[in-house]
C-alpha positions in Angstrom: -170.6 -128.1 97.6 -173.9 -129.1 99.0 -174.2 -133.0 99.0 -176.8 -135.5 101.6 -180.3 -135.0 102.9 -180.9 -132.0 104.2 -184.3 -131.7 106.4 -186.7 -128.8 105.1 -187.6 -128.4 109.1 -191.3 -127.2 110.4 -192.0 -124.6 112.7 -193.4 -126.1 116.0 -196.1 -123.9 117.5 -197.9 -123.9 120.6 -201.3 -121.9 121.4 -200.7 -119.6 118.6 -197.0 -119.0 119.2 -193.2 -120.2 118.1 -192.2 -123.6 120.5 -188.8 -123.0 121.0 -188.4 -125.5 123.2 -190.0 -128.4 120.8 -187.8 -126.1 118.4 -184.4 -127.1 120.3 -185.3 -130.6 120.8 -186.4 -131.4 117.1 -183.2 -129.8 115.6 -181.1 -131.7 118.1 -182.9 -135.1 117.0 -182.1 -134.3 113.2 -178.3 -133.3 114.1 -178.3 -136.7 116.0 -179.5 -138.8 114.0 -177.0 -137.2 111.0 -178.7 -134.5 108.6 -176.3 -132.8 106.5 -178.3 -129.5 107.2 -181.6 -128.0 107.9 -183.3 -125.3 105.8 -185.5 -122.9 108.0 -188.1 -120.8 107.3 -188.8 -122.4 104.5 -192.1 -123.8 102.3 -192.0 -126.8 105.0 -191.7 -124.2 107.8 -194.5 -122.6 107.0 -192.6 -119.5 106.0 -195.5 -117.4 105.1 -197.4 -117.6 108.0 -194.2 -116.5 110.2 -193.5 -112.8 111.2 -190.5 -111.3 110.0 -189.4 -111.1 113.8 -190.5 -114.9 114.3 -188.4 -115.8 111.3 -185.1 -114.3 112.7 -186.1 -115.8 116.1 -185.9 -119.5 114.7 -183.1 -118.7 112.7 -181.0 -117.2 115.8 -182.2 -120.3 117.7 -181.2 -122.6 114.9 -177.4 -121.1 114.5 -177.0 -121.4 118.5 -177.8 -124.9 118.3 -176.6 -126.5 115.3 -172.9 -124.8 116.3 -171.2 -125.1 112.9 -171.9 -129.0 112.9 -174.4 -128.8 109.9 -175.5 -126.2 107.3 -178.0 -124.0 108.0 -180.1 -122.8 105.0 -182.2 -119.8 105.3 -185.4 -119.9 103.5 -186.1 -116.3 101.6 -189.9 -117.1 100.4 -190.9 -113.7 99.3 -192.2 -111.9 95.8 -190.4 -108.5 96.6 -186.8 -108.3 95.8 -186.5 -105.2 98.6 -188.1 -107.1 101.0 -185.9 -110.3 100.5 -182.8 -107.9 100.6 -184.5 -106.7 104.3 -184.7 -110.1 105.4 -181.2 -111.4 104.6 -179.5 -108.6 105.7 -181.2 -109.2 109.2 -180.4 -113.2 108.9 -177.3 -113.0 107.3 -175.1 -114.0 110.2 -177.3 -117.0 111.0 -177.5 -118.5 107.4 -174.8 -120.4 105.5 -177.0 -120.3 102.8 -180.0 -119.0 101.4 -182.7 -120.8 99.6 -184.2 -118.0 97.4 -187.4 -118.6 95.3 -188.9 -117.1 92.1 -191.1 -114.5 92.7 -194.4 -115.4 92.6 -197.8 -114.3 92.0 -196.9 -110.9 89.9 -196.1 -113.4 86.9 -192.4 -112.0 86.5 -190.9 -112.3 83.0 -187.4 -114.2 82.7 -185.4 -110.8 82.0 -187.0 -109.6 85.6 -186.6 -113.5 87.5 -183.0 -112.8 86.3 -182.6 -109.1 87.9 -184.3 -110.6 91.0 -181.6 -113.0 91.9 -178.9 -111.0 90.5 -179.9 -108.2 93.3 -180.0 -110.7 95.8 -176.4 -111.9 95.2 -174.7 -108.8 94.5 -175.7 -107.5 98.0 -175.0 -110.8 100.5 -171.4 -112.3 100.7 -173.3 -115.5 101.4 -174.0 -118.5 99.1 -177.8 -118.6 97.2 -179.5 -121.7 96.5 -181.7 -121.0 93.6 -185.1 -122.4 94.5 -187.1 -123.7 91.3 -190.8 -124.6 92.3 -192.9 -124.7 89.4 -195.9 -126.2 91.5 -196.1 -123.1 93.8 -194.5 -120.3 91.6 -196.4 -121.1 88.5 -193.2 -121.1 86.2 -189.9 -122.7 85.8 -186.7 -120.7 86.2 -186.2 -121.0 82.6 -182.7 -122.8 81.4 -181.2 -119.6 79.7 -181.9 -117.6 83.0 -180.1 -120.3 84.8 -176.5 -120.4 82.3 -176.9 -116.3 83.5 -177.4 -116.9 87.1 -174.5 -119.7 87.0 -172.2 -117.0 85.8 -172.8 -115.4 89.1 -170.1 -116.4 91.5 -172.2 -116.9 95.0 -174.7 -118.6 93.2 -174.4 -122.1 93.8 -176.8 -124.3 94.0 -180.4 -125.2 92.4 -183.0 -127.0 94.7 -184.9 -128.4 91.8 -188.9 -129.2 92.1 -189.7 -129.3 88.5 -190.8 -132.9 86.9 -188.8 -132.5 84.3 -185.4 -134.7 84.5 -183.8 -133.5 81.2 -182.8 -130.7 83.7 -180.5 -133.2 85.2 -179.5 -134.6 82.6 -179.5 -132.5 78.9 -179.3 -129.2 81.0 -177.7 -129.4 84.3 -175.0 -131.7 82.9 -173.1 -128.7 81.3 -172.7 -126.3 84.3 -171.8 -129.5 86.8 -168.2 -128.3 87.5 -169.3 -125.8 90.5 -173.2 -126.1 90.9 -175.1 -128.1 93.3 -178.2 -129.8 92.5 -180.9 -130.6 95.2 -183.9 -132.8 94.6 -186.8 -130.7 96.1 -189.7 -133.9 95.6 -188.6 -136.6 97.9 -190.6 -139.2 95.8 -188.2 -137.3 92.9 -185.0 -137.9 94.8 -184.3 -141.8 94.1 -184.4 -140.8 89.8 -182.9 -137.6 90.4 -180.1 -139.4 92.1 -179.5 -141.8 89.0 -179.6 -138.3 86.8 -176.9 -136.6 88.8 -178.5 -134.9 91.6 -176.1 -134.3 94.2 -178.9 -134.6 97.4 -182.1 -133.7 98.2 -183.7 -130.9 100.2 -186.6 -133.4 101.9 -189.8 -133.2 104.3 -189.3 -136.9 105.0 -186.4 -136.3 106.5 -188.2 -135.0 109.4 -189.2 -137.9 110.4 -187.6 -140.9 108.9 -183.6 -139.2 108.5 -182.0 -142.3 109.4 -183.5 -144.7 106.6 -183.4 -141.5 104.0 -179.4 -140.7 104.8 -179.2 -144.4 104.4 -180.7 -145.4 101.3 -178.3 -142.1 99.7 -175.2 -143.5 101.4 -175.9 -147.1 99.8 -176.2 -145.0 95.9 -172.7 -143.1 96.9 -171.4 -146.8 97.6 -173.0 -148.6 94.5 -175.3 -150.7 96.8 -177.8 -151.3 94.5 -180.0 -154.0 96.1 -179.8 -151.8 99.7 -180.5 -148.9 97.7 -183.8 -150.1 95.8 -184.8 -151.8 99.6 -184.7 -148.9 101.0 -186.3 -146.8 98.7 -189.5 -149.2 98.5 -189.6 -148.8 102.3 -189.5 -144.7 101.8 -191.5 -144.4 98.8 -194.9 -145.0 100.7 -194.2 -142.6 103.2 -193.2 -140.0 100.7 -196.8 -140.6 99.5 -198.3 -140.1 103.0 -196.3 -137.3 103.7 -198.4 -135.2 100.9 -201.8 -137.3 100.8 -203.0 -133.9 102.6 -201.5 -130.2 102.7 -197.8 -130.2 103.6 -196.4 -129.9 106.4 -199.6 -131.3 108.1 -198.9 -135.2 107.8 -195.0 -134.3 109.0 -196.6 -132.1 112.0 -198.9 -134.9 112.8 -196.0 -137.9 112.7 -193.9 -135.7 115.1 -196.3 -135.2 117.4 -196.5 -138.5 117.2 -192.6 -138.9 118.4 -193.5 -136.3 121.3 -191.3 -133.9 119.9 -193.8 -131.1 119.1 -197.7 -129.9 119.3 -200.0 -130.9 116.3 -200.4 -127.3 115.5 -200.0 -125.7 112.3 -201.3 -121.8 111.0 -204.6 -120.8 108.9 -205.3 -122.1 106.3 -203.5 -125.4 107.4 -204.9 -127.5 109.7 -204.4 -130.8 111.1 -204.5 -133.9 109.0 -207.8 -136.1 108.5 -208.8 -139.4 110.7 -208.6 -141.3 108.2 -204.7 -140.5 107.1 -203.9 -140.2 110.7 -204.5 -143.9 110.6 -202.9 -144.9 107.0 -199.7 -142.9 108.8 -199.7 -144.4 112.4 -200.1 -147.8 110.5 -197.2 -147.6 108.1 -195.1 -145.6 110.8 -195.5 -148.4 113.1 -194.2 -151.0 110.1 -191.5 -149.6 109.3 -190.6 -148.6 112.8 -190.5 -144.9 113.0 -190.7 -143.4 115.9 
């Protein structure tokens, strides 16, 4: 089962075009410093803005790399259910997962978000991570879609972004035995923790693994007191990290470290002055770098 932090990576560019280089060098930091896995090609990677040769690019790059020491999570961020099945067949051998969201924009009813998955799973031998974003989808996957999608042996997992913890809790609580559940709001993940999550899928990670990986090893070990230290030190960074369009503040931050170009894809652009300053303040605090 999936368990720890797991980085939702970025996708470095450099005049207009994949850094594969910066690529290399970030992953290897995160592997370093002790991610569980990475999820590429994802919300956090800019997925949209990628072409479908790009994509498998990254991904080839990542599996290379990473070598079997962490999990590798394949973000599938498309509306179409054939085009999703085109992409993970032409991943499949890079991915140990896939992160599959709800399809957005055409306003799918529950019936159809449940045919969507249930196509993907019945044609990849390869675990799915149900992706439940409310924020950027416009609806929940709905509970009784979930109990049918649970009965679905390669489905697995649930990286949850909904504000509502009864999911943990009322909900989740009752299909526990096999399922994974992934906080997908790192200023979510300390509660979601105390509710039963099992880890989070995080953009702070990126950029502050060490104290996050930390501050989730001292909840595994009861260590209350390191626990709530820890998260007060992550909490205001969590808030910086989204004071402007993700992934900009993380893109700025890393740039910061050296490890990439401050470059992100139309409509994003770089972060503001003025939170360039709040984060190279609080980064230089707390020690980041």
């Amino acid at each position: 089962m999936l368990n720890g932090y797991i980085a939702a990576v970025v996708t470095p560019f450099k005049n207009g075009k994949l850094d594969l280089t910066s690529f290399e060098k970030y992953i290897n930091r995160l592997i370093t410093q002790g991610i569980s896995g990475i999820a590429v090609c994802a919300s956090t990677g800019e997925s949209l803005a990628l072409s479908f040769q790009e994509k498998i690019e990254l991904l080839r790059v990542a599996y290379d790399l990473v070598d079997g020491k962490i999990k590798i999570i394949c973000g599938v961020i498309d509306p179409i259910t054939n085009s999703c099945l085109e992409f993970m067949k032409k991943t499949e051998k890079f991915a140990d997962y896939f992160l599959c969201v709800s399809p957005f924009y055409i306003k799918a009813s529950s019936d159809q978000i449940f045919h969507h998955f249930k196509i993907l799973a019945e044609n990849t031998d390869k675990e799915i991570i149900l992706y439940n974003n409310p924020g950027r989808v416009g609806q929940e996957i709905d509970f009784g879609t979930l109990e049918r999608l649970y009965r679905l042996p390669n489905i697995t997992a649930v990286k949850e972004c909904s504000a509502n913890f009864s999911r943990y809790t009322r909900k989740y609580a009752r299909i526990k035995e096999r399922f994974s559940f992934l906080a997908g709001n790192d200023e979510m993940v300390c509660a979601a923790l105390a509710m039963g999550a099992d880890g989070a899928i995080s953009v702070s990670a990126n950029v502050a693994a060490d104290l996050c990986i930390k501050m989730y090893k001292a909840f595994q070990q009861k260590d209350l007191e390191r626990f709530g230290i820890l998260r007060d030190v992550l909490a205001p960074l969590h808030e910086l990290m989204f004071a402007e369009p993700s992934p900009a503040p993380t893109k700025y931050l890393l740039s910061k470290f050296g490890l990439m170009q401050n470059e992100l894809r139309a409509p994003l652009a770089p972060i503001s002055k003025t939170l360039a300053e709040r984060i190279d303040a609080y980064a230089g605090k707390i020690g980041l770098g």
